[in-house]
C-alpha positions as CSV (number, residue, x, y, z in Angstrom):
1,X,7.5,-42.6,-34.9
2,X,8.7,-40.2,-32.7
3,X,7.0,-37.2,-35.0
4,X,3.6,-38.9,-35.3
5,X,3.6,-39.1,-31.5
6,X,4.7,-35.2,-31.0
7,X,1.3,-34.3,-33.5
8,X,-1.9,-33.5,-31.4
9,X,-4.9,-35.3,-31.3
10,X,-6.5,-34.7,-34.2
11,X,-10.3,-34.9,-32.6
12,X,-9.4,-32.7,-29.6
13,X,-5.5,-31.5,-29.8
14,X,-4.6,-33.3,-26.7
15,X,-1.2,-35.6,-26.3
16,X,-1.1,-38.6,-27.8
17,X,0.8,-42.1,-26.4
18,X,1.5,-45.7,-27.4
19,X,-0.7,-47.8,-25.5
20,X,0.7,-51.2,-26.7
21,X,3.6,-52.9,-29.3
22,X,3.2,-56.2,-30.6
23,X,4.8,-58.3,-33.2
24,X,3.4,-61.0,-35.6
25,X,4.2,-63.1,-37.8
26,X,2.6,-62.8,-41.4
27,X,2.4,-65.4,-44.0
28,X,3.4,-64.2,-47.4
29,X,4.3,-65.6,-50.8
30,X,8.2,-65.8,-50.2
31,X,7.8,-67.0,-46.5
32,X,7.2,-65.1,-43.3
33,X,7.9,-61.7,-42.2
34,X,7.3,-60.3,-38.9
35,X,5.3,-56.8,-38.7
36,X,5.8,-54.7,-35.9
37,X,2.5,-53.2,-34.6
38,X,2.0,-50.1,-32.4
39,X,-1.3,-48.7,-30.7
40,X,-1.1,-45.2,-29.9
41,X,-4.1,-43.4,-28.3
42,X,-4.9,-40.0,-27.3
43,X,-4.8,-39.4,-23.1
44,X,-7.8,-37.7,-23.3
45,X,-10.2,-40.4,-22.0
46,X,-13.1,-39.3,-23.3
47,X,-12.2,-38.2,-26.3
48,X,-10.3,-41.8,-27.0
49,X,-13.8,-43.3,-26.2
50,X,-15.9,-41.4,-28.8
51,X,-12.7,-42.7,-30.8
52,X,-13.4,-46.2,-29.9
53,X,-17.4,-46.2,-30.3
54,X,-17.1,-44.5,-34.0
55,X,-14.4,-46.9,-34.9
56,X,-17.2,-49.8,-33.4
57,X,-20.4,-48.9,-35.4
58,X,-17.9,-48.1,-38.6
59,X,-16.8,-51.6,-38.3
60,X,-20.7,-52.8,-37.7
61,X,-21.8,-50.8,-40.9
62,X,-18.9,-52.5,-43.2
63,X,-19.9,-55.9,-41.6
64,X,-23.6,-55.0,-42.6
65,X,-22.6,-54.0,-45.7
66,X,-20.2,-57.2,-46.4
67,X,-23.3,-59.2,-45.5
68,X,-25.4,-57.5,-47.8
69,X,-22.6,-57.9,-50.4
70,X,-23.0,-61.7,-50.1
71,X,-26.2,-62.2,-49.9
72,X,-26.4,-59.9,-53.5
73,X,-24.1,-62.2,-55.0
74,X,-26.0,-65.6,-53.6
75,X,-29.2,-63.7,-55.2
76,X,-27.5,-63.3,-58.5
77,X,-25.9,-66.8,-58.9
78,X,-29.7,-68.4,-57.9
79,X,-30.5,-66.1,-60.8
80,X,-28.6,-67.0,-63.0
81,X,-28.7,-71.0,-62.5
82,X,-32.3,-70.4,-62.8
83,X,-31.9,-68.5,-66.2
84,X,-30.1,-71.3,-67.2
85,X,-32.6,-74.7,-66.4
86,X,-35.3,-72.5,-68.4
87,X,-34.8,-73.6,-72.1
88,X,-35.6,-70.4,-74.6
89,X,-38.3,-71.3,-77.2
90,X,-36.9,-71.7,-80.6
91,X,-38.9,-69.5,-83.6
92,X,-39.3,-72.1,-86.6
């Protein structure tokens, strides 16, 4: 941890520190494991905000594009249940 903290910035080479560590409990298969989290953030204010406002409309676009996703596969499955009520005519 110690050696990703002594790297620069990688926007705008300034120091980077943790801002916050948190544990949590995660649900898995054999049981639970807790999973140590750390937030570490440059201490160059404004460069940490241009950080935080791409990381905002990067989440919005994959939320757009989840939706989208869903609404594709809605489309298809209509589709398809349609494909299926409509009886094909035979050839005698």
């Amino acid at each position: 941890m110690e050696d990703y903290l002594n790297t620069p910035c990688p926007r705008c080479g300034s120091k980077r520190i943790i801002s916050r560590s948190w544990k949590e409990k995660v649900k898995t298969f054999s049981g639970t494991i807790e999973v140590e989290h750390t937030q570490i953030i440059c201490i160059n204010k404004v460069c940490q905000k241009n950080f935080e406002n791409q990381r905002a409309l990067e989440a919005k676009k994959r939320e757009e594009e989840r939706i989208k996703k869903e609404e594709r596969l809605l489309e298809r499955k209509k589709q398809k249940s349609l494909a299926k009520k409509v009886p094909l005519k035979r050839k005698k």
